[in-house]
N, C-alpha and C positions, 0 to 999 in steps of 0.2 A: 105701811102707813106713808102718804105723801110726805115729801118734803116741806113745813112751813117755815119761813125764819123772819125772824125778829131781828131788825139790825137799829142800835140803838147809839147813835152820834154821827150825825151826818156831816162832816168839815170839813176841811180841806182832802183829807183819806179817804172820810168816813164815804164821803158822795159819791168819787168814782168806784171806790169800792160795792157797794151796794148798787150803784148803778150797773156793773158790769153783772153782778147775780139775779137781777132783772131782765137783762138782756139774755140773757144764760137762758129762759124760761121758769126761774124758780119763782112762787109768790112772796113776796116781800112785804113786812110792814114796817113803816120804820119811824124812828121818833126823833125828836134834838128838840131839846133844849128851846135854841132861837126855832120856832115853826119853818119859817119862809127857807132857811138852809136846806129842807127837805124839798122844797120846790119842784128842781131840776128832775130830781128823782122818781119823784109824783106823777108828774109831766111823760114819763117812760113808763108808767104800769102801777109804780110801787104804790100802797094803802101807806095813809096816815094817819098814825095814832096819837092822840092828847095827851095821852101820859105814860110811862115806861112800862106800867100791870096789863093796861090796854094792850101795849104792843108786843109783851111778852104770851098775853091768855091766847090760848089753842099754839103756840108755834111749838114746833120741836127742836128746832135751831134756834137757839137766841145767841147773836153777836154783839158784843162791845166796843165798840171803836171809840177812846174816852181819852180826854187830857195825861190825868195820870190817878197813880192808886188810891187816893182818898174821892175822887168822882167816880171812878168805878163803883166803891163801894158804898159812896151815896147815892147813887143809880140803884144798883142791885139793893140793897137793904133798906134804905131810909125812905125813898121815894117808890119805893114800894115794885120795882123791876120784878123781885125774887117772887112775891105775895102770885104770880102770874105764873111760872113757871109750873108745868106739871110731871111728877113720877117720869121719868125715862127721857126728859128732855137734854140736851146738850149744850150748855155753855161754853161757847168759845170766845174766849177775852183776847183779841187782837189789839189792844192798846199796852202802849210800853208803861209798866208798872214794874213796882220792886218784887223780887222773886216771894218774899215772904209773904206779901198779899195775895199774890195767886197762890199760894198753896193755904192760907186762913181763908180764901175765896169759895178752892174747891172743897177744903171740908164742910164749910158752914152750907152749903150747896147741897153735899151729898146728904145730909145731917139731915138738912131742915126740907129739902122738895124734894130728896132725892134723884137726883139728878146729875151727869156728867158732867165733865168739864174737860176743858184743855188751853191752856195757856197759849197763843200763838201770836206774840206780836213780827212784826212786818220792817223791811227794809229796803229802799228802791223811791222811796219819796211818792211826788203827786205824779211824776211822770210813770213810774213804776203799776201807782195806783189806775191810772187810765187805762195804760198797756194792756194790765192783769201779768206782766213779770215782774211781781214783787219778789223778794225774798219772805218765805215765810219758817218762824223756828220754831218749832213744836214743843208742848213738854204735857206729858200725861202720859195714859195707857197707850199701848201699842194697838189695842182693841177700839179703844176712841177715838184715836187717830182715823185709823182705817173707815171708821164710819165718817168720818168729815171730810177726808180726801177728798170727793167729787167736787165738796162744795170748795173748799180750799184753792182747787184745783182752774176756780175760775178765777180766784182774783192772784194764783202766780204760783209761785215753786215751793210745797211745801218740803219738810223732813222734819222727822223725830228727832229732837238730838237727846230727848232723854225722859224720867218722870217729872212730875208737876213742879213747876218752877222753872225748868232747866229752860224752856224756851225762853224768860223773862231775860235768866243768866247769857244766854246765847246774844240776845240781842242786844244787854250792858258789853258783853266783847266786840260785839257790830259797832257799837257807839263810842268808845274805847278809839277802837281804830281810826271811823272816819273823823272825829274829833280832833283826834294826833295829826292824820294825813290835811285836815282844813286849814291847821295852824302849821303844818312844816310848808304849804303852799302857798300861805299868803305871808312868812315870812320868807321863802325864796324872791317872790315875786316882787316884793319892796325890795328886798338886797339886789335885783336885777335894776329896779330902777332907780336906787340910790348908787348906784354903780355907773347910770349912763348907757345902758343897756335899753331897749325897749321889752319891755314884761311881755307884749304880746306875740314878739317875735321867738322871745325864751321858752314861753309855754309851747310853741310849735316846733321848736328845736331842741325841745326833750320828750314831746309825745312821741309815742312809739319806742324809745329808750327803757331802761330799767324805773325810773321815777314817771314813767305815764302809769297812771291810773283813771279811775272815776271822778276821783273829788280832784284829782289836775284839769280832767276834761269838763265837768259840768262847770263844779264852784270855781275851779279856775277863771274859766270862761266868764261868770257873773264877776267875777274881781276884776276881770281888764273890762268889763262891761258894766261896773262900780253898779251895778243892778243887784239889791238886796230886797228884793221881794219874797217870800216867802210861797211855795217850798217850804220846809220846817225853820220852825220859830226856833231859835236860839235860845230863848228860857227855855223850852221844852228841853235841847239839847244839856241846858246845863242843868235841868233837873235829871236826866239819865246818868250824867256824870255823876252829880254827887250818887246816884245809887249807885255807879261803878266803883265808887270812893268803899260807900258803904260796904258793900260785898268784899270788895277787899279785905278793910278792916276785922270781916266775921273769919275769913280764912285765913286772917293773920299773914297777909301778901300785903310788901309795899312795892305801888306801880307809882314813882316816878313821875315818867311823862302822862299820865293820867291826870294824875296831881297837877301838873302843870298848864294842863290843858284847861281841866276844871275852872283853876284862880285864871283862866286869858278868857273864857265865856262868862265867868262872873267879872269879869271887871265890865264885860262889853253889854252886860245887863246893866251893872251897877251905872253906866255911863249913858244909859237909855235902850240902848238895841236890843233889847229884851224881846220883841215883836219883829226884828229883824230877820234875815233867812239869815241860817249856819256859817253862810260865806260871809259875812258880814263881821266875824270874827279881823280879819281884815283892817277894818275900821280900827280893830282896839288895839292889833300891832302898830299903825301909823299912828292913835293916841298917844302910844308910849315912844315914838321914834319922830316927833313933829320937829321942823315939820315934813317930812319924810312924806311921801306919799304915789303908790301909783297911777297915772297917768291923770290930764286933766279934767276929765270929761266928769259931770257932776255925778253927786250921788240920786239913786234913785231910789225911794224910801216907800214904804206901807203907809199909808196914809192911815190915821185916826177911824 
């Protein structure tokens, strides 16, 4: 049977994502929410659908690319996503949700259309998503996997790391990490220029050192470039936290700087940045150290 997929959230991910599985050669139909978000994608081949059933009926791939796990699940169930799906099609949820929903996702799935599933949220940003080198973590059958490889395979790097769920858990350890590594670089970065130090010249004079990473090179970069555009939203991030919190608490693990991490993107929501990019945590360390602040060039903000 040909390939058809359903790609249902077209936003800042969701569009280069699905734009690349168009360019790929696959047929696409895709849906969101706001219409005109689909636009771009339109514009390159993809069919648009009015509603989530529309965009699901006849496909055998249907993809989710969704805020978090209660839009998911009112996509697929409420707004009638699931009512579309048929006997032997494949759900692959790429949006970051809590583990427990993708495993209440794939059953009510298998239950109710019969139908596959696999958990695979994504990591490498808007840049990543252009590319097509995302990080992608898997969590299902090892049998379902292998049937979504080709398509996986355009929008970046998948692997298995386990059954359903584990991809969710994989990418709460992704979010984990770069969360810790956002807030130990942009509290370097202030200590360099509360020091007398230029922050820009420090960033250059530890890359390639044991402390260069990703989030020194990219978000670094947007902190001496006080450019908080989004790239991923910062409420977003701190809603993976608290599901990192979460998961903790079930395995009865206390992680520390998690916890610490968590309360520096909640206060940086509670203080408005909530629509900010991740780097923008930044902001909430000079909040709390005013008036302390790197370099003077203004900030540049997501506009309304």
């Amino acid at each position: 049977m040909a390939t058809t997929i359903a790609f249902l959230g077209i936003g800042l991910m969701g569009e280069p994502m699905s734009a690349n599985l168009v360019k790929a050669g696959f047929p696409v139909t895709v849906w969101n929410r706001s219409a005109a978000k689909a636009d771009p994608v339109v514009k390159l081949g993809a069919k648009r659908a009015a509603t989530p059933e529309a965009a699901t009926s006849g496909a055998n791939i249907i993809i989710t690319m969704l805020e978090n796990g209660p839009i998911v699940r009112d996509v697929l169930f409420e707004q009638g996503a699931a009512k579309g799906i048929r006997a032997g099609a494949l759900v692959i949820d790429m949006s970051s949700i809590p583990p427990d929903y993708a495993r209440e996702h794939a059953k009510r799935l298998k239950a109710e259309r019969k139908a596959d599933y696999l958990d695979a949220p994504v990591s490498g940003g808007t840049v990543g998503a252009a590319e097509a080198s995302l990080a992608i973590m898997a969590g299902g059958e090892s049998a379902v996997f292998e049937r979504a490889r080709s398509i996986l395979e355009k929008m970046g790097r998948p692997t298995l790391v386990g059954p359903t769920g584990t991809g969710q858990l994989a990418k709460l350890c992704n979010q984990a990490i770069v969360g810790i590594n956002i807030i130990a670089v942009a509290e370097a970065l202030l200590l360099a220029a509360a020091g007398g130090a230029d922050p820009a010249a420090v960033r250059k004079a530890i890359t390639g050192g044991f402390a260069d990473s990703k989030i020194l090179q990219v978000h670094g970069q947007r902190m001496i470039e006080r450019k908080f555009l989004p790239g991923g939203r910062s409420q977003v991030h701190l809603k993976d936290l608290n599901s990192v919190i979460d998961a903790a608490n079930e395995t009865k693990l206390d992680l520390p700087l998690s916890k610490a991490t968590r309360e520096i993107f909640k206060y940086l929501v509670d203080i408005g940045g909530g629509r900010y990019d991740q780097s923008a945590a930044l902001l909430a360390i000079e909040h709390m150290n005013k008036p302390a602040r790197v370099g003077a060039a203004p900030d540049i903000l997501p506009k309304d």
